[in-house]
C-alpha positions as CSV (number, residue, x, y, z in Angstrom):
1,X,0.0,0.0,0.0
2,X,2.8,2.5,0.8
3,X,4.6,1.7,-2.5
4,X,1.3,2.4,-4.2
5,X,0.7,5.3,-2.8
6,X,4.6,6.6,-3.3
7,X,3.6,5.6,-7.2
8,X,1.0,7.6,-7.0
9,X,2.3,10.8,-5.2
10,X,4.7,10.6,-8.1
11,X,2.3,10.7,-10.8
12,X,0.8,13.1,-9.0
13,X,3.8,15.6,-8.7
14,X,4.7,15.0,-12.6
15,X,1.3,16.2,-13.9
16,X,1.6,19.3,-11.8
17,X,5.0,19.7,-12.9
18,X,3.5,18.9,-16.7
19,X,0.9,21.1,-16.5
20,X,3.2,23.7,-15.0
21,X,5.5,23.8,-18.0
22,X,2.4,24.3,-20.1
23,X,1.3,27.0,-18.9
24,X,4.0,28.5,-18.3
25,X,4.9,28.3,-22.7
26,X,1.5,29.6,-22.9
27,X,1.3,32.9,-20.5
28,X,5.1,33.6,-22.0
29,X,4.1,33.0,-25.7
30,X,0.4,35.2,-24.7
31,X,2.9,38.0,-22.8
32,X,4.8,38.2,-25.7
33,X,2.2,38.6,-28.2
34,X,0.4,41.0,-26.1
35,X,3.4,43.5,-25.7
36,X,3.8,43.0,-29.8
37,X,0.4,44.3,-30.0
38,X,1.4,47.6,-28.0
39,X,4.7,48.2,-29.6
40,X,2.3,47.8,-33.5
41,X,-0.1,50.0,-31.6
42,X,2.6,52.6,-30.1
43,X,3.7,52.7,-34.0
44,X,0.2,53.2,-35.5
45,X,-0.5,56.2,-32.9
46,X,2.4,58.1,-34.6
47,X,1.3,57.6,-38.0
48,X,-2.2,58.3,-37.2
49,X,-0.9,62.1,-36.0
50,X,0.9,62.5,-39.2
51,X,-2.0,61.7,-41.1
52,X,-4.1,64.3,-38.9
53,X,-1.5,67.2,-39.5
54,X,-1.4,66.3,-43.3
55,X,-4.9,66.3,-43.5
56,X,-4.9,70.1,-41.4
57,X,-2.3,71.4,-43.8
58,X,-4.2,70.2,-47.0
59,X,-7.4,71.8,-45.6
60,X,-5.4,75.3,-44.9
61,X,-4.2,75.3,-47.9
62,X,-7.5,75.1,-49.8
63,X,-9.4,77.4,-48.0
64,X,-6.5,79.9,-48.2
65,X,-7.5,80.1,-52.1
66,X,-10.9,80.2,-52.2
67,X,-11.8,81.6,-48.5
68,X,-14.9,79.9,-48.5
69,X,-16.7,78.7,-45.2
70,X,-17.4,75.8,-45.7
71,X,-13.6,74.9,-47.1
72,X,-13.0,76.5,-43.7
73,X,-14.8,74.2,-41.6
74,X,-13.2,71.4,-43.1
75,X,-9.9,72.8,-42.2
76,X,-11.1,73.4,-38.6
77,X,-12.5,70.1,-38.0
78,X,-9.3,68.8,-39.6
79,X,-7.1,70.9,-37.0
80,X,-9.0,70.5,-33.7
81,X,-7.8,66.8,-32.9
82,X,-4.2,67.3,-34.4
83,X,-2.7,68.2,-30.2
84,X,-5.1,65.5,-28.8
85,X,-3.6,63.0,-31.3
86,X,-0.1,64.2,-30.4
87,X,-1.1,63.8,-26.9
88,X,-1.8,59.8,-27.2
89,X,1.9,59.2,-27.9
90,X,3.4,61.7,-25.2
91,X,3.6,58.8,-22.6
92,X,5.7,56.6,-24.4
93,X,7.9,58.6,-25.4
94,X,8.8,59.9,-22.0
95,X,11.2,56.9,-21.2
96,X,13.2,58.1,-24.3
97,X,15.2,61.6,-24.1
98,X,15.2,62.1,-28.5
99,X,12.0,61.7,-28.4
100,X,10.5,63.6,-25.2
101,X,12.7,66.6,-26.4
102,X,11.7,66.4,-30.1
103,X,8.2,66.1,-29.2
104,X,8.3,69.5,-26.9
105,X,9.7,70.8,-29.8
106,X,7.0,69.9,-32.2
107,X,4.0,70.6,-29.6
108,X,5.9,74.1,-29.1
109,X,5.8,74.4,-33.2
110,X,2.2,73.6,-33.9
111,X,1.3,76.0,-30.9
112,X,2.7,79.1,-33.2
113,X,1.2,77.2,-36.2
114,X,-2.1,77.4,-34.8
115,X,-1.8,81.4,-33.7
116,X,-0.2,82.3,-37.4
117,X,-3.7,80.4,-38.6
118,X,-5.7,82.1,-36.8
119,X,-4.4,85.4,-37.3
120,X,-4.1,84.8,-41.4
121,X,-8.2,83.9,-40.6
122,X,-9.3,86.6,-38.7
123,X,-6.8,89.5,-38.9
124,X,-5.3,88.3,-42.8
125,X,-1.9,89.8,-40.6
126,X,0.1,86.6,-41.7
127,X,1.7,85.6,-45.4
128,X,1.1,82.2,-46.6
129,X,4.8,82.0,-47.5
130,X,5.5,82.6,-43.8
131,X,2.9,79.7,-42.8
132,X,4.9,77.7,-45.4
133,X,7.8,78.1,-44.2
134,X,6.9,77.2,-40.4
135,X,5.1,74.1,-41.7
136,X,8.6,73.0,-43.8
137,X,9.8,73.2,-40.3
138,X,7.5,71.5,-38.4
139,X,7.6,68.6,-41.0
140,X,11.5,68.2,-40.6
141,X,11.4,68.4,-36.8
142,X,7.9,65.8,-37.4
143,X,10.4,63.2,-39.5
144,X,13.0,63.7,-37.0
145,X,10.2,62.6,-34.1
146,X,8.7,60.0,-36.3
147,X,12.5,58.1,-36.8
148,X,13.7,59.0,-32.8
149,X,10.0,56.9,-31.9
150,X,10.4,53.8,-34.4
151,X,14.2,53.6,-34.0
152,X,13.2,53.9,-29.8
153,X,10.2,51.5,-30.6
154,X,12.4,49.2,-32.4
155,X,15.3,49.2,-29.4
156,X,12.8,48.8,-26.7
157,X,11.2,45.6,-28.9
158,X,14.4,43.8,-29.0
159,X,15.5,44.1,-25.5
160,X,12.0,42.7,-24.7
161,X,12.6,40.1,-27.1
162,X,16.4,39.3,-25.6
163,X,14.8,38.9,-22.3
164,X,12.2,36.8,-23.3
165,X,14.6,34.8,-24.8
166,X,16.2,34.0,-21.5
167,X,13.3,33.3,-19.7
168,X,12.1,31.1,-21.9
169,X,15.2,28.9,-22.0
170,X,16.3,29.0,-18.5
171,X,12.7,28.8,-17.3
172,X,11.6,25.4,-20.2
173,X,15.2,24.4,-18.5
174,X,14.7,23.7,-15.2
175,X,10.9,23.1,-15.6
176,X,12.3,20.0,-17.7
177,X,14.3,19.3,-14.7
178,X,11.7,19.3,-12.4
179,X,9.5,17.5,-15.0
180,X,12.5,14.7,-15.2
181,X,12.8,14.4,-11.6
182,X,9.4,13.6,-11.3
183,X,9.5,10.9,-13.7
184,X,12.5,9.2,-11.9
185,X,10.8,9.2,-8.4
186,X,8.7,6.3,-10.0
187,X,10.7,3.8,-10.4
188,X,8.6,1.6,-12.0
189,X,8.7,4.0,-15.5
190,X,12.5,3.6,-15.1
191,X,13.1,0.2,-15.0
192,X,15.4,-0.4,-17.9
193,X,18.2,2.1,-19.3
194,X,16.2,1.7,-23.0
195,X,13.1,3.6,-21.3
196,X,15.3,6.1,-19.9
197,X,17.2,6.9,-23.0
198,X,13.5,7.0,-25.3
199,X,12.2,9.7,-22.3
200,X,15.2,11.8,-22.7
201,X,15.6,11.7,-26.4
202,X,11.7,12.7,-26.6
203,X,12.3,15.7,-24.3
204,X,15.0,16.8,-26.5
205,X,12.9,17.1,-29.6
206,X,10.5,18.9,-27.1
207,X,13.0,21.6,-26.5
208,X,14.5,21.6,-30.0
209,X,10.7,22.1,-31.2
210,X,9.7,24.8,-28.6
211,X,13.4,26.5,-29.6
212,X,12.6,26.4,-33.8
213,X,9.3,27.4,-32.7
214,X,10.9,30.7,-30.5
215,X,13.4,31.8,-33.5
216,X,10.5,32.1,-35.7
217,X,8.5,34.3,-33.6
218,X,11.8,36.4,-33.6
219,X,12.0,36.6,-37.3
220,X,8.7,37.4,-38.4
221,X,8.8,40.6,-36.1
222,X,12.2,41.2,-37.0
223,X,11.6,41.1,-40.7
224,X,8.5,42.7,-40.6
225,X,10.3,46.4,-38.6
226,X,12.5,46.6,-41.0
227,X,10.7,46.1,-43.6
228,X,8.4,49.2,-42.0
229,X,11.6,51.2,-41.6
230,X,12.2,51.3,-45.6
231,X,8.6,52.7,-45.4
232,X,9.7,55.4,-43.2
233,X,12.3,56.0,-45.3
234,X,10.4,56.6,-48.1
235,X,8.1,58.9,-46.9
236,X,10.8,60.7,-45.0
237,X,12.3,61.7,-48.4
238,X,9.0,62.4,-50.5
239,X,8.9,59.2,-51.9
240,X,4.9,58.3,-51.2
241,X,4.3,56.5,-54.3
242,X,7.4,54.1,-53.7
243,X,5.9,54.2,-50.3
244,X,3.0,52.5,-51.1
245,X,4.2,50.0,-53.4
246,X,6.9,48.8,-50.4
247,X,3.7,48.7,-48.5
248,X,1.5,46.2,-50.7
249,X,4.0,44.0,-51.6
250,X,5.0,43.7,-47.5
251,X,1.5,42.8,-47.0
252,X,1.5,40.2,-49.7
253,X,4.6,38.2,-48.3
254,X,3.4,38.5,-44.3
255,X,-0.3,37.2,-46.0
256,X,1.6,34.3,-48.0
257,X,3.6,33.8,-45.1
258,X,0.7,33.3,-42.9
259,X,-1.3,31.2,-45.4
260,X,2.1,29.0,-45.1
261,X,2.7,28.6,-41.3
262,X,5.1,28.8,-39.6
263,X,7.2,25.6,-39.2
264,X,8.1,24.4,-42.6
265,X,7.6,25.0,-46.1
266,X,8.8,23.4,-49.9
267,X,11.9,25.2,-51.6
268,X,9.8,26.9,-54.4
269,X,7.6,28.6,-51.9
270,X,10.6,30.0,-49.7
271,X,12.3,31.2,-53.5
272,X,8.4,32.3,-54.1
273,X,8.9,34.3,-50.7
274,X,12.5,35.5,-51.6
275,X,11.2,36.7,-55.0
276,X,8.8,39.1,-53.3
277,X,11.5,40.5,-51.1
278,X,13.8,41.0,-53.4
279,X,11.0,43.1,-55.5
280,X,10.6,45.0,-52.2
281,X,14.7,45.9,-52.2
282,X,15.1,47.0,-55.8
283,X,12.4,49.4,-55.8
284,X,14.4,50.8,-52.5
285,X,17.5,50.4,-53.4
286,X,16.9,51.7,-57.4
287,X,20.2,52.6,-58.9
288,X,22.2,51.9,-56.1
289,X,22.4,48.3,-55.7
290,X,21.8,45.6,-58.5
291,X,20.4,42.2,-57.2
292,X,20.4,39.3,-59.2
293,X,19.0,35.8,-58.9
294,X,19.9,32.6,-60.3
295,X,18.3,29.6,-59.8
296,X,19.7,26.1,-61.1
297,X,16.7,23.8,-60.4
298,X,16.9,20.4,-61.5
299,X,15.3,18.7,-58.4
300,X,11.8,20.0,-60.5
301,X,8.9,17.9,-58.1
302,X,11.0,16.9,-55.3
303,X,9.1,18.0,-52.1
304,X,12.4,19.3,-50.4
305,X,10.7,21.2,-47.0
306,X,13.2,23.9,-45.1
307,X,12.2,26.3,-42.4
308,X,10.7,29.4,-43.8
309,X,12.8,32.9,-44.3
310,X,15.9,31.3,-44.4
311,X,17.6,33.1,-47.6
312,X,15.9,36.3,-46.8
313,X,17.5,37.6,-44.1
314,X,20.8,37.0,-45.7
315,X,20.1,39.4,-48.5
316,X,18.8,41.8,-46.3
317,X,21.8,41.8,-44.0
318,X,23.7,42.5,-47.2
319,X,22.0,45.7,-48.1
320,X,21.6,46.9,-44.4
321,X,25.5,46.1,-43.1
322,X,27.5,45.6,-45.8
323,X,26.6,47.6,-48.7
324,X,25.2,50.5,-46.4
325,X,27.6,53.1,-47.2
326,X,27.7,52.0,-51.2
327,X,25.8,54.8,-53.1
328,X,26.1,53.5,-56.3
329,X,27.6,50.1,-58.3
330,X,26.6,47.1,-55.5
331,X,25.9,44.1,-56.2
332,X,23.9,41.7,-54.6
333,X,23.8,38.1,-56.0
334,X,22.1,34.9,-54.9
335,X,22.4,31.4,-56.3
336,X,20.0,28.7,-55.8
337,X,22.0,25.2,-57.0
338,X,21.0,21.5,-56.6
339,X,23.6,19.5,-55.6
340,X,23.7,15.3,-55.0
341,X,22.8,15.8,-51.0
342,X,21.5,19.7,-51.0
343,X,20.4,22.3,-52.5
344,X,23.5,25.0,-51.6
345,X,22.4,28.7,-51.6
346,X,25.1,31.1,-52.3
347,X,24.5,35.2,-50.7
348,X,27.6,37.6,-52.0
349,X,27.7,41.1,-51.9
350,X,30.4,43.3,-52.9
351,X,30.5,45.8,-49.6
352,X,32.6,46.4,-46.7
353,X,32.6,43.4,-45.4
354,X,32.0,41.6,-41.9
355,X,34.4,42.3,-38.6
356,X,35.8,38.9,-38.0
357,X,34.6,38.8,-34.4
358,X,31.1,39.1,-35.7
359,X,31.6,35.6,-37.5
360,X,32.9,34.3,-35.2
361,X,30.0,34.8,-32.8
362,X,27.5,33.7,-35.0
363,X,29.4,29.9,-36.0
364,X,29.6,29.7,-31.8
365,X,25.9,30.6,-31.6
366,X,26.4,33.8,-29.7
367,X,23.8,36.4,-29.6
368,X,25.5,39.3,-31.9
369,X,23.3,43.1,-33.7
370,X,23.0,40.7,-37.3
371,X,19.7,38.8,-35.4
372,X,18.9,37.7,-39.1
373,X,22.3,35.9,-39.5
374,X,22.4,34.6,-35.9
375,X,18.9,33.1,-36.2
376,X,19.2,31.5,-39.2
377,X,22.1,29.3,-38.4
378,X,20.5,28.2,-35.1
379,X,17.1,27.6,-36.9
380,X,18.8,25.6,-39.3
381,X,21.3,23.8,-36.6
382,X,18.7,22.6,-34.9
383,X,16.6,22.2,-38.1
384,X,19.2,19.3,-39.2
385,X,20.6,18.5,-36.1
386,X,24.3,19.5,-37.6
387,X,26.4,22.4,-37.4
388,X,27.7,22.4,-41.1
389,X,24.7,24.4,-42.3
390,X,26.2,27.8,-42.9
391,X,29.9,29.2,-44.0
392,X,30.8,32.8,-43.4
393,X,33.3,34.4,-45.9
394,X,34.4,38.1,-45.6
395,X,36.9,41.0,-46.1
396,X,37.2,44.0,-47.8
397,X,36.1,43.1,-50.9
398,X,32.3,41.4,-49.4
399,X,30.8,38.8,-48.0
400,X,29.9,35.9,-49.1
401,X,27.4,33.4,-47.7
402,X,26.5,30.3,-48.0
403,X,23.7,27.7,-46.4
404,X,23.7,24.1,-47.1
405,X,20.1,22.6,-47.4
406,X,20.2,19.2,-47.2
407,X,17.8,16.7,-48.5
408,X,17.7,14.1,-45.4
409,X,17.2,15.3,-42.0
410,X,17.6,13.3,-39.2
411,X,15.0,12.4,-36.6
């Protein structure tokens, strides 16, 4: 009777300690989604001013031709939410020093905008090429704001993500401890060494699983902030029709990424992926950087399945690191080739190259500023359960890299 209870006191602490570990992937996984949803709603507060004070300026500047009421009540109804707008994003910005003393700066602006208005309205006291001239103001000290918030939104997002990071892994850690423990205080389970060794090799695919599964949550935000940031970047310089374009065809490839999942996916719809991207870059890039593709298929129906975004971040940590001071003549190349064992994708640029104890890093899977390079190697160590995935060439003549995709992975 007392060994049947001890049996059962054991069971009984495992499924707590089973339990616990479930809940406590799903209040992480539901904290983290939760503070994505802020940071996405922190950055649509922003834009949602900058659309008010467009709309305000557009208005002014109708009514200041044809002086007509009702041209003027547009522009007043356009004008009266622009400072409660601007308000909504004061109280994240305070923990950042840009972008607390940008934004007194702009309030302080749009405060003399206003009285300039109003004095052009009532008193016609005011030129319009004054007004002008304070709004081309205000708009360079509103780009300033608008980068100082996304680059501070951006920060704040990856140290959350960092920590995470930790917790996750130290926490799944010893909650597989505990978990393991708890299996061993029944000896019955244990009996034999082959039991033991099929319980232990199980919970490693566990963690390798709920690791693959924590990369990609890191890439799909990482990809899709910088991707946003070329946005910015457009608008910042006039560029509102390229704007737009970068705009639909992001939306296309986070839709076809959704419609795809998120653990694995066939070769052709990763190059189907990459072929959107690289759309994306040359309408950014436009004269500066030339990016060519070749693909050498000869594996034609052969469902060969790889974890998705793998080639993409390579090409983007091209153009971002090492072609970022090139202003015209790079050259981004990729090559897609079927070998007997793998399909071998080959990354070169022609830019400044890689500091050597950045490569380093990444081949002994240390946390370094390229996230996209970093992650793809562990996504695809653990992927294949080898290390011989990726090789890392650079000096001052490019970088060249290269990912092995082999066709058998091991279970």
């Amino acid at each position: 009777m007392a060994a049947k209870n001890r049996i059962n006191l054991s069971y009984l602490f495992f499924s707590l300690c089973l339990l616990f570990l479930v809940g406590f992937n799903i209040l992480l996984t539901a904290r983290f989604i939760n503070s994505y949803s802020d940071y996405l709603n922190d950055y649509k507060a922003i834009n949602t001013f900058v659309d008010s004070y467009n709309a305000s300026k557009a208005a002014f500047l109708t009514y200041s031709r044809s002086h007509n009421e009702d041209d003027l009540a547009e522009f007043q109804n356009t004008n009266a939410g622009i400072f409660s707008e601007l308000g909504n994003v004061e109280p994240s910005m305070k923990s950042d020093r840009n972008c607390i003393m940008m934004y007194r700066i702009v309030y302080q602006m749009l405060e003399h905008r206003q009285d300039l208005m109003q004095q052009f309205i009532s008193y016609g006291q005011v030129s319009i090429s004054e007004i002008d001239d304070l709004n081309f103001q205000i708009e360079r000290n509103l780009n300033l704001l608008t980068t100082y918030y996304i680059d501070y939104v951006s920060d704040r997002f990856s140290m959350y993500s960092a920590r995470i990071k930790k917790i996750l892994i130290f926490g799944n850690v010893f909650l597989v401890i505990i978990t393991l423990i708890a299996f061993m205080l029944n000896s019955t389970i244990y009996r034999d060494f082959m039991s033991t060794r099929f319980e232990n090799e199980k919970q490693k695919r566990h963690i390798a699983e709920a690791r693959m599964h924590e990369l990609q949550m890191q890439m799909n935000p990482h990809f899709l902030f910088n991707t946003l940031s070329l946005v910015i970047r457009n608008i910042q310089i006039g560029e509102g029709d390229t704007a737009i374009m970068l705009v639909k065809d992001t939306s296309q490839i986070l839709r076809r990424s959704i419609e795809l999942g998120n653990e694995f996916i066939t070769i052709d719809d990763e190059l189907d992926l990459l072929e959107k991207y690289l759309f994306i870059q040359k309408i950014h890039c436009k004269g500066r950087i030339s990016i060519r593709l070749d693909v050498r298929k000869s594996y034609l129906d052969e469902n060969i399945r790889i974890p998705p975004l793998i080639i993409q971040p390579l090409v983007e940590n091209a153009i971002r690191h090492g072609l970022k001071d090139t202003i015209k003549d790079g050259l981004v190349s990729v090559l897609v080739e079927e070998e007997a064992d793998m399909i071998r994708v080959e990354v070169k640029d022609n830019g400044c190259g890689m500091p050597g104890e950045y490569v380093d890093k990444i081949m002994a899977h240390e946390q370094t500023e390229r996230i996209g390079l970093s992650n793809v190697y562990e996504r695809l160590c653990i992927f294949y359960h080898r290390e011989d995935c990726m090789d890392i060439k650079t000096g001052p003549d490019g970088t060249t890299v290269k990912l092995y995709l082999y066709k058998e992975v091991e279970q």
